[in-house]
ROKOL-329935 format. One line per field, with one value per residue: x, y, z of N, C-alpha, C in turn. Coordinates in steps of 0.2 Angstrom, whole numbers, plus 2048, in hexadecimal, padded with zeros to 3 digits. Example, Ala and Ser with C-alpha at 12.3 -4.5 7.8 and 13.67 -1.06 7.14 Angstrom:
<drendrens>
n.x = 842, 840
n.y = 7E4, 7F5
n.z = 827, 823
ca.x = 83E, 844
ca.y = 7EA, 7FB
ca.z = 827, 824
c.x = 842, 840
c.y = 7F0, 800
c.z = 827, 827
</drendrens>
This chain:
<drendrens>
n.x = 94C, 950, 953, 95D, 967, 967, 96B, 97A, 97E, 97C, 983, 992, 993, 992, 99D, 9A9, 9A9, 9AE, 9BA, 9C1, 9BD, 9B7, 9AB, 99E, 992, 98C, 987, 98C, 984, 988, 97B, 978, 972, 96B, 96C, 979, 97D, 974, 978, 972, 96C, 95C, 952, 94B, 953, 953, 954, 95C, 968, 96E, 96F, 977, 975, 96F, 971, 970, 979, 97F, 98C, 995, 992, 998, 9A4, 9A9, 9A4, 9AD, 9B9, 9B9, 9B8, 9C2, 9BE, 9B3, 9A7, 9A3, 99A, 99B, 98E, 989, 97B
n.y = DF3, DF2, DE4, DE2, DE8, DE2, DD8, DD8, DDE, DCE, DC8, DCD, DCD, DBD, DBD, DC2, DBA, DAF, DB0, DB5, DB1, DB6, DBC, DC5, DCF, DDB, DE6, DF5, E05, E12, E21, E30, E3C, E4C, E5A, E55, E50, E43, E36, E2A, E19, E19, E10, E02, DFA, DE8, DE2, DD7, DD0, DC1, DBB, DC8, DD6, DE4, DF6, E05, E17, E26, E2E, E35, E2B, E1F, E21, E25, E16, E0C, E12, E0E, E01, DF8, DEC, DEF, DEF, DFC, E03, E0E, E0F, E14, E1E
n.z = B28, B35, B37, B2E, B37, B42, B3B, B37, B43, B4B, B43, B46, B51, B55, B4C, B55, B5F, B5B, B56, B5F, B69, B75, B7F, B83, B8D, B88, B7A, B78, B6E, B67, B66, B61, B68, B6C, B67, B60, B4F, B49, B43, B46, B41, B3B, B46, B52, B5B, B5F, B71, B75, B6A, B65, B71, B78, B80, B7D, B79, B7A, B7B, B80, B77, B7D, B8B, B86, B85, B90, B95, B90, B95, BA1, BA2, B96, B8D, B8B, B7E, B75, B66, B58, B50, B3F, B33
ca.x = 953, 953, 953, 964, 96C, 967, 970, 97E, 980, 97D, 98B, 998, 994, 995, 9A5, 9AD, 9AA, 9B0, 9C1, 9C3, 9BB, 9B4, 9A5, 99E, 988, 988, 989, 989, 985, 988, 975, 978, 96D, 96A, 971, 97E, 979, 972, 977, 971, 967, 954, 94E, 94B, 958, 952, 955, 964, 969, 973, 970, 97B, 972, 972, 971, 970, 97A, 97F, 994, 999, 994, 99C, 9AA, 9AA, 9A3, 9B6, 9BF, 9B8, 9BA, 9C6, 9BA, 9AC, 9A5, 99E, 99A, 997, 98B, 986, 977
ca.y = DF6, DED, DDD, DE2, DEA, DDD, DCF, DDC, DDC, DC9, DC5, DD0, DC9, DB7, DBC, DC5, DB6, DA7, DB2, DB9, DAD, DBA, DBB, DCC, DCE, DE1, DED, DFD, E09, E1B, E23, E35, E43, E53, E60, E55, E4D, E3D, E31, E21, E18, E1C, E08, E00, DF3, DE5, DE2, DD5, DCE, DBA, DBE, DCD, DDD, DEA, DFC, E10, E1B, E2C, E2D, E36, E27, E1A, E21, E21, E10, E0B, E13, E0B, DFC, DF8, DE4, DEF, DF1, E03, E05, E14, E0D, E19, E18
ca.z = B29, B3B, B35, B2D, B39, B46, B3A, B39, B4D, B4D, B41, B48, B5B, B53, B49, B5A, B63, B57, B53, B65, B70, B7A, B82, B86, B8C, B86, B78, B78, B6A, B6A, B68, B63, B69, B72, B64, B5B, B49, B4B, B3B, B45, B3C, B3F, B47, B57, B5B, B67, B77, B73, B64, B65, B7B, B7B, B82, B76, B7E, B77, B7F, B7C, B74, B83, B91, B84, B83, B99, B98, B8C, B99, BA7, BA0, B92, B8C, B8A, B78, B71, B60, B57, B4B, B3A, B2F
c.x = 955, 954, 95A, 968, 96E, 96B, 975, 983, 980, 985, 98E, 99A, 995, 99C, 9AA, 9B0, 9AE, 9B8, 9C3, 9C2, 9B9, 9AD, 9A3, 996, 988, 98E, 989, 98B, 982, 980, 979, 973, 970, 96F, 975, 97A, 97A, 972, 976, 96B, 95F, 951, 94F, 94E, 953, 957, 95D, 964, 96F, 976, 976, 976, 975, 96E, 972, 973, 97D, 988, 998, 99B, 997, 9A2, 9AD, 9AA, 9AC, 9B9, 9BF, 9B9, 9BC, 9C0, 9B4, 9AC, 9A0, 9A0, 996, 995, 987, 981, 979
c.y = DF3, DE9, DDE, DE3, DE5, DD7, DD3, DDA, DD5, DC6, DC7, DCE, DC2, DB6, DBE, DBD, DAE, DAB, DB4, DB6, DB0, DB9, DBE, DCD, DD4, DE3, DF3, E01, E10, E1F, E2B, E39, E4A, E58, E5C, E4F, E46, E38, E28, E1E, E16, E15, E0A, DFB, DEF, DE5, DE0, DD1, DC6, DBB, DC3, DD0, DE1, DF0, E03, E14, E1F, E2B, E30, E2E, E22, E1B, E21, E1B, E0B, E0C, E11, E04, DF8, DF3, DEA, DF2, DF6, E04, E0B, E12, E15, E13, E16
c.z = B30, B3B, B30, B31, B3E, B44, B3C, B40, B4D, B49, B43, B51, B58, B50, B50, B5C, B62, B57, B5A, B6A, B77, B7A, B84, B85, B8A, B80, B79, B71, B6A, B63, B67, B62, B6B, B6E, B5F, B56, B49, B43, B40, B44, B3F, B41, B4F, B57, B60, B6D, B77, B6D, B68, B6D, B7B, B7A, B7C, B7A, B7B, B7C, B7B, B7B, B7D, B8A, B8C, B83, B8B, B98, B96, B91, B9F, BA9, B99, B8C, B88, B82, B76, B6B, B5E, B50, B45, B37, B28
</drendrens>
């Protein structure tokens, strides 16, 4: 299942970047815990996938990190 999810993430950063010519080192995917129901999907990502970082964080701080900085990418991935 990681070996899919990881193409997944790979295609979608090589498709961003061919159609948008952006260039952006991190993901962020909202990781939830602590009390609320957690549908994401039970793997270990690596570190980075096609050199972008790829990162867990909880919906609240990705939904700061958006507001702090407009560029930045948070996905709320299901499984």
């Amino acid at each position: 299942m990681t070996k899919i999810y990881s193409k997944a993430i790979s295609d979608f950063i090589k498709d961003v970047r061919k159609k948008t010519k952006s260039n952006f080192d991190t993901l962020y995917f909202g990781k939830r815990k602590n009390g609320q129901p957690d549908d994401f999907p039970d793997i270990e990502l690596p570190e980075k996938i096609e050199n972008t970082h790829i990162r867990l964080i909880s919906p609240e701080v990705g939904t700061l990190k958006q507001k702090e900085l407009k560029s930045r990418i948070y996905i709320n991935m299901v499984g």
